[in-house]
N, C-alpha and C positions, 0 to 999 in steps of 0.2 A: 504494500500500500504506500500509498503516496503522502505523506502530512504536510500542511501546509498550517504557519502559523500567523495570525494578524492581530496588530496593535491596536486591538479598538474592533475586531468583530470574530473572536474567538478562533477555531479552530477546522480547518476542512481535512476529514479522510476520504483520498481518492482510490478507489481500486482501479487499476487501469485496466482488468479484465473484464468487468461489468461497466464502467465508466458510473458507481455508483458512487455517492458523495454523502460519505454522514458528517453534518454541520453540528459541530458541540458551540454552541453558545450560553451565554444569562438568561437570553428570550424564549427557552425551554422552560416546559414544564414535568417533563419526563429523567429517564437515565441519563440522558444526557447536556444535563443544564449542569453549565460552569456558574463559579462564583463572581469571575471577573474574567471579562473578552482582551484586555491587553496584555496577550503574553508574549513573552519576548525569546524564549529559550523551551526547548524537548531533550529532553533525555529518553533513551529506549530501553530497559531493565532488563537484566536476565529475564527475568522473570513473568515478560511478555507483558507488562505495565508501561506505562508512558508516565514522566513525570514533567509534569507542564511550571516552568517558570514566567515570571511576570509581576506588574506592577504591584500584585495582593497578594505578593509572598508564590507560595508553594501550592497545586492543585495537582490530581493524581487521575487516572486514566486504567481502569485495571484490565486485566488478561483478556477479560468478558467484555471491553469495551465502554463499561458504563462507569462513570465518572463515582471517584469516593466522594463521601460527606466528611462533616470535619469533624468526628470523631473516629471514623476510618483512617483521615490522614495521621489524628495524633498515634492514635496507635503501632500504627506501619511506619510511620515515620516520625520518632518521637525527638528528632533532632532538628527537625523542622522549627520549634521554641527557638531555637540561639541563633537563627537565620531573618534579621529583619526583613520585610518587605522590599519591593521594587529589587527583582531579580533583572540583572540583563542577561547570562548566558550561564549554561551548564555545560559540562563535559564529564560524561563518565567515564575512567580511567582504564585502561584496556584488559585491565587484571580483574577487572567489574570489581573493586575492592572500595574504590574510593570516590565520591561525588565531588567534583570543584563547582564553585557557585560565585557569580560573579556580582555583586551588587551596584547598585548606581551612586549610593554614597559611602559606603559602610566597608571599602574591601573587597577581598576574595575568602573563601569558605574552602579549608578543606574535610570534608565529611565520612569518617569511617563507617562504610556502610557494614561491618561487621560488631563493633562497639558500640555505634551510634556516636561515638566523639567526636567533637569538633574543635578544629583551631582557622583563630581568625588573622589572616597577615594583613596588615595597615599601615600607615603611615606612623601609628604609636609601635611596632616588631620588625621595621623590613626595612629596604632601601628606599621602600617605592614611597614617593610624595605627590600621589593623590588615591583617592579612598572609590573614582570612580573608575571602572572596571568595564574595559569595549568587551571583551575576546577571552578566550582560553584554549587551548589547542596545547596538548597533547600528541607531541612528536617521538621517534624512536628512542631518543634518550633524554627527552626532557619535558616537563610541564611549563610553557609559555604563558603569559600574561599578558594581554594591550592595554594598557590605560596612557598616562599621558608621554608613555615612552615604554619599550621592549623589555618586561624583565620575567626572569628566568628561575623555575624551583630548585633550589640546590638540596638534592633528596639526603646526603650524611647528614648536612646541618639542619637539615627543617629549616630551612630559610627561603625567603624571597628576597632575591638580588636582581639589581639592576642591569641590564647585559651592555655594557660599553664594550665588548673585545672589538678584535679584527679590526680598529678604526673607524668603528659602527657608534659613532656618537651621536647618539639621535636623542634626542627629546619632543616629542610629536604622540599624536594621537595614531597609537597604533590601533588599525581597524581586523586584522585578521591576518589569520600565519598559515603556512601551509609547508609541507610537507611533498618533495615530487619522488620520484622511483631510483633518484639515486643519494635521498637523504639529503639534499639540498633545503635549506629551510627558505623560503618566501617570507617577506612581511610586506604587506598592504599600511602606508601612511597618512596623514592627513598633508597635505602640503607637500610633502619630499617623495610622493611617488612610492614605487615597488625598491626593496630592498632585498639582494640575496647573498645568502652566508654560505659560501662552497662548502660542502663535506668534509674533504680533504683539507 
């Protein structure tokens, strides 16, 4: 199936087999009414769940396709409390161990989906100096961050640092990172264009 996610008019699943379209909106009255249409970020669960990010925090999406209620999510997801509202991106981690969470003023989130612990990196624990969060992308050897410059999870320290190598002194609104077939990392800028960091 196809997801499509919208800022202000919830959610479309397309099957491109049937060309059928189930619309999870607020403007339901059934299984499939959201609490809030501006979401910003999908995660896809083992577990055949959807976990929908957005301006009103955290909304879930289960195996059965019918959205939880909020005693479902506290349940399922009791880590959801230490994660304020106005989500902009998730990324679940390839080990399906760990949820990163990106917020609009508050940081990034990283989420032990086995403990339910959380720790928050900010501008009060890291290098990083601003607390809003574009991106997250998850490359072959590292956790990347966009906000108002490129930084980088350094996994012995638990830390988040700032990534100046290579000559790569950027400070800009990073929009998104990518990953090609020979480990080549991409970053997308605000102002200064595409930037690329050889492998080698």
């Amino acid at each position: 199936s196809v997801w499509i996610s919208y800022l202000g008019s919830g959610i479309d699943v397309i099957r491109p087999d049937t060309s059928f379209v189930l619309h999870y909106t607020m403007y339901r009255d059934d299984n499939y009414i959201l609490r809030n249409d501006m979401i910003t970020s999908l995660a896809f669960m083992p577990d055949g769940s959807t976990l929908l990010g957005g301006q009103e925090g955290l909304q879930s999406i289960g195996a059965d396709r019918h959205v939880l209620n909020e005693q479902e999510l506290e349940k399922n997801f009791p880590w959801k409390k230490s994660i304020p509202k106005a989500y902009t991106c998730m990324t679940l981690s390839k080990d399906n161990k760990y949820l990163w969470v990106g917020t609009e003023l508050s940081g990034v989130y990283k989420v032990n989906l086995v403990s339910n612990q959380v720790k928050r990196f900010s501008i009060e624990n890291s290098e990083m100096d601003s607390n809003s969060i574009l991106c997250i992308y998850e490359s072959s050897e590292n956790i990347w961050i966009g906000s108002n410059a490129p930084y980088v999870y350094n996994q012995e320290l638990d830390q988040v640092k700032w990534y100046n190598q290579k000559g790569m002194y950027i400070k800009n609104r990073m929009n998104a990172f990518f990953e090609d077939s020979g480990k080549n990392l991409w970053m997308g800028a605000t102002r200064v264009g595409v930037r690329k960091i050889n492998h080698d």
